[in-house]
C-alpha positions in Angstrom: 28.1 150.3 126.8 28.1 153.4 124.9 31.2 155.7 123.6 31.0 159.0 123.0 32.2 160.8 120.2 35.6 163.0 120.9 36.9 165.6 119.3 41.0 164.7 119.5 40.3 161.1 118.8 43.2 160.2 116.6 45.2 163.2 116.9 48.5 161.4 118.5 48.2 159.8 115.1 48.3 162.9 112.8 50.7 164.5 115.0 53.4 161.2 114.5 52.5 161.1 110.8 53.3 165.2 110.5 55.9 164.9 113.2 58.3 162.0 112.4 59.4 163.9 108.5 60.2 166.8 110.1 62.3 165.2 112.5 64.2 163.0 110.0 64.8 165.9 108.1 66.1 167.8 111.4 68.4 164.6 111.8 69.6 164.7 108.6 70.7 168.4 108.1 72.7 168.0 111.9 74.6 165.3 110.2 75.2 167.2 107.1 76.3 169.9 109.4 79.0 167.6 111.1 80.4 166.5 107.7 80.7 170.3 106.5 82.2 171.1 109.9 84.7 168.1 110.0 85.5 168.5 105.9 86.5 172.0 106.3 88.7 171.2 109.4 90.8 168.6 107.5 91.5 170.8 104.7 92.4 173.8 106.8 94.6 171.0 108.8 95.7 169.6 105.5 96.6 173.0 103.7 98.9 173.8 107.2 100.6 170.5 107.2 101.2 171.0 102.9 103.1 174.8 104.0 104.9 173.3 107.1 106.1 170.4 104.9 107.2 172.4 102.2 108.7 175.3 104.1 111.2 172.4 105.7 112.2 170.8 102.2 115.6 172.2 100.6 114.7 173.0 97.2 111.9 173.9 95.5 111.1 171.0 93.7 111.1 168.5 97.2 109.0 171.7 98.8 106.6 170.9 96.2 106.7 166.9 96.5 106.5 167.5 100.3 103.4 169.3 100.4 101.7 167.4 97.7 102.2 164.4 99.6 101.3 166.0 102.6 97.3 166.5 101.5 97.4 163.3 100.4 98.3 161.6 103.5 95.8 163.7 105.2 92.8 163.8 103.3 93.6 160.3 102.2 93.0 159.1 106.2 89.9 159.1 108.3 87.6 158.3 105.7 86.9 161.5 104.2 85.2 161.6 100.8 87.2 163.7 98.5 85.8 163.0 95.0 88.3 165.4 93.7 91.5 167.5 95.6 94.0 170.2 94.4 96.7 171.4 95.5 98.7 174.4 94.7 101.9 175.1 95.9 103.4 178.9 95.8 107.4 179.1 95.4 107.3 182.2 94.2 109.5 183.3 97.2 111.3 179.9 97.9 114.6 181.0 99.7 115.8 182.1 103.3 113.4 184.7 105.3 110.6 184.2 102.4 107.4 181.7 102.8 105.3 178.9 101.4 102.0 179.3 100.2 99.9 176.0 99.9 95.8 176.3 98.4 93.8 172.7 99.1 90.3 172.3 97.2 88.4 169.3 98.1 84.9 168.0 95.9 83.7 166.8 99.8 80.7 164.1 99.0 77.8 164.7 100.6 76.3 161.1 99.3 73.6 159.4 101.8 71.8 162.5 102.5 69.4 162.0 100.2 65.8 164.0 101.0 67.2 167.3 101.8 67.5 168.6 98.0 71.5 169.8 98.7 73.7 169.3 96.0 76.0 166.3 96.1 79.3 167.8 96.2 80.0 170.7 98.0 83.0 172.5 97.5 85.7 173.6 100.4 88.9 175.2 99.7 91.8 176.3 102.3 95.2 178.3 102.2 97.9 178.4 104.6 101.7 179.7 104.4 104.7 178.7 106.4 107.8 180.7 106.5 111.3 179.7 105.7 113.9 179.5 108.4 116.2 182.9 107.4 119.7 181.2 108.7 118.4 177.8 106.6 120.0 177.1 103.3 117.9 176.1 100.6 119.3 175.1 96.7 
């Protein structure tokens, strides 16, 4: 018995070897994706939880304890991979009828998606202000 000689012998071959990269790379920028999406979301829900927490202390020295401990309970949960986190915590108008004004930066690591050339730590940063009750007295 004879075989001829065709033209697209082996081509399922070179299409796998060309195919399965580009679809691990595909895979691993969706999951980068979902940490960037799910990072920013719990600094924007830490930063809210900071002002709210600090907005309900009664001086300005608790309002500041309160929100730092705040971001810490909530970026410290869950597993996220802050290498470094900030927070800064405006008193400037501390005092019935004013506000609270709480910035949270988070170093997020991106480690374990090696391949795609992205840096390592990508930096995400939130703010978020709570008022202060007005009939509330604070010290």
């Amino acid at each position: 018995m004879r075989r001829t000689w065709r033209a697209d012998d082996g081509s399922v071959t070179v299409q796998t070897v060309f195919a399965v990269p580009v679809l691990i790379g595909v895979l691993l920028f969706v999951v980068l994706c979902g940490r960037l999406v799910e990072t920013r979301l719990r600094v924007d829900s830490a930063a809210q939880d900071a002002a709210r927490a600090a907005s309900l202390a009664r001086s300005s020295h608790e309002a500041q304890n309160a929100a730092r401990s705040a971001v810490a309970g909530d970026l410290g949960r869950g597993g996220l991979n802050c290498s470094t986190s900030t927070v800064s915590v405006d008193i400037s108008d501390f005092r019935p009828g004013g506000a609270v004004r709480v910035s949270v930066r988070c170093a997020a690591l991106m480690s374990g998606l090696t391949g795609l050339g992205l840096p390592g730590v990508v930096g995400v940063a939130s703010h978020a202000a709570s008022p202060i009750d007005q009939y509330r007295g604070v010290t």
